[in-house]
N, C-alpha and C positions, 0 to 999 in steps of 0.2 A: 401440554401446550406451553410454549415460551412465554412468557409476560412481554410487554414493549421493551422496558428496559434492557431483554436480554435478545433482542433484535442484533443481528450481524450484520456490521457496514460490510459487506463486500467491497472487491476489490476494484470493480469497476463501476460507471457512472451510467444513467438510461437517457433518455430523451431530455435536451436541455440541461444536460452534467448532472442532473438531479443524481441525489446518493438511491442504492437500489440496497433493501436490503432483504436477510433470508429469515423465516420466523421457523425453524425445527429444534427437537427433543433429540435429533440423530446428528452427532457428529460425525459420521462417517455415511449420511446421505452422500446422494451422486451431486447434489450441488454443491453441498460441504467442503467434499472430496476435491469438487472442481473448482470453488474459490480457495483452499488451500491449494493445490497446485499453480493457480495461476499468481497467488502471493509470491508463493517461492521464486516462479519465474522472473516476475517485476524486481525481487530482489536481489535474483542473481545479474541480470540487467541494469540495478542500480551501480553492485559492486566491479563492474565491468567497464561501464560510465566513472568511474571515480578513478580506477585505474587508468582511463585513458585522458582524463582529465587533469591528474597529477603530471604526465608524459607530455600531455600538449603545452602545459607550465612550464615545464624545464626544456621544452624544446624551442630554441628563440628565432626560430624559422616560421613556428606553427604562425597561419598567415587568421586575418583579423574575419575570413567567412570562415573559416575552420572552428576557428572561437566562438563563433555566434552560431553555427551548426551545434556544435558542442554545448554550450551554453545551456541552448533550446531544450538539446535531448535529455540534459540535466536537472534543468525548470521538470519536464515532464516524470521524470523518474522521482523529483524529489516529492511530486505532486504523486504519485503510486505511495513511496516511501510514508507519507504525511495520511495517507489514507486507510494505510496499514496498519500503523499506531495508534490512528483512532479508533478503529476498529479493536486492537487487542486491548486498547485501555479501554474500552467500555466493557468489552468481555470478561476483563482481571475486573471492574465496578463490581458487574452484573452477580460475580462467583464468589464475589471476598463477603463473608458473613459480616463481617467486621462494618462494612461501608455500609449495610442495609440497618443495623442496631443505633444509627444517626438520625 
């Protein structure tokens, strides 16, 4: 059985944004499986937002709801992005013997 410590922030949020997290011994459960998958997604969705966000910079047309369309979707993905890292950095905490000898 997992300790608290080595709790998995998941990738998404439950009722009230609240963080939802996964407590198993199996990384390769189906929810495992399905919060890695849907990280990758959010990430490939980040890099894709950044690419079109570089473009809409250099393009001196892109009009100012474009920007704030963009912006938005930006805010949102850096908020997956920010959620993801918390999660691996507690993960790399929870596994580094080094951080537990403190």
């Amino acid at each position: 059985m997992t300790t608290p410590n080595e709790l998995r922030l998941l990738p998404w949020s439950g009722p009230g944004d609240k963080p939802c997290y996964l407590s198993t011994d199996d990384p390769d459960s189906y929810m495992s499986r399905l919060a890695d998958n849907i990280e990758a997604i959010q990430l490939s969705t980040a890099s894709a937002l950044l690419e079109e966000g570089t473009e809409a910079l250099d393009d001196r047309h892109t009009s100012l709801d474009e920007m704030r369309c963009l912006v938005k979707e930006l805010t949102g993905a850096l908020r997956d992005i920010f959620r993801i890292a918390t999660s691996r950095g507690h993960l790399l905490t929870a596994s580094d013997p080094r951080e537990s000898a403190y």
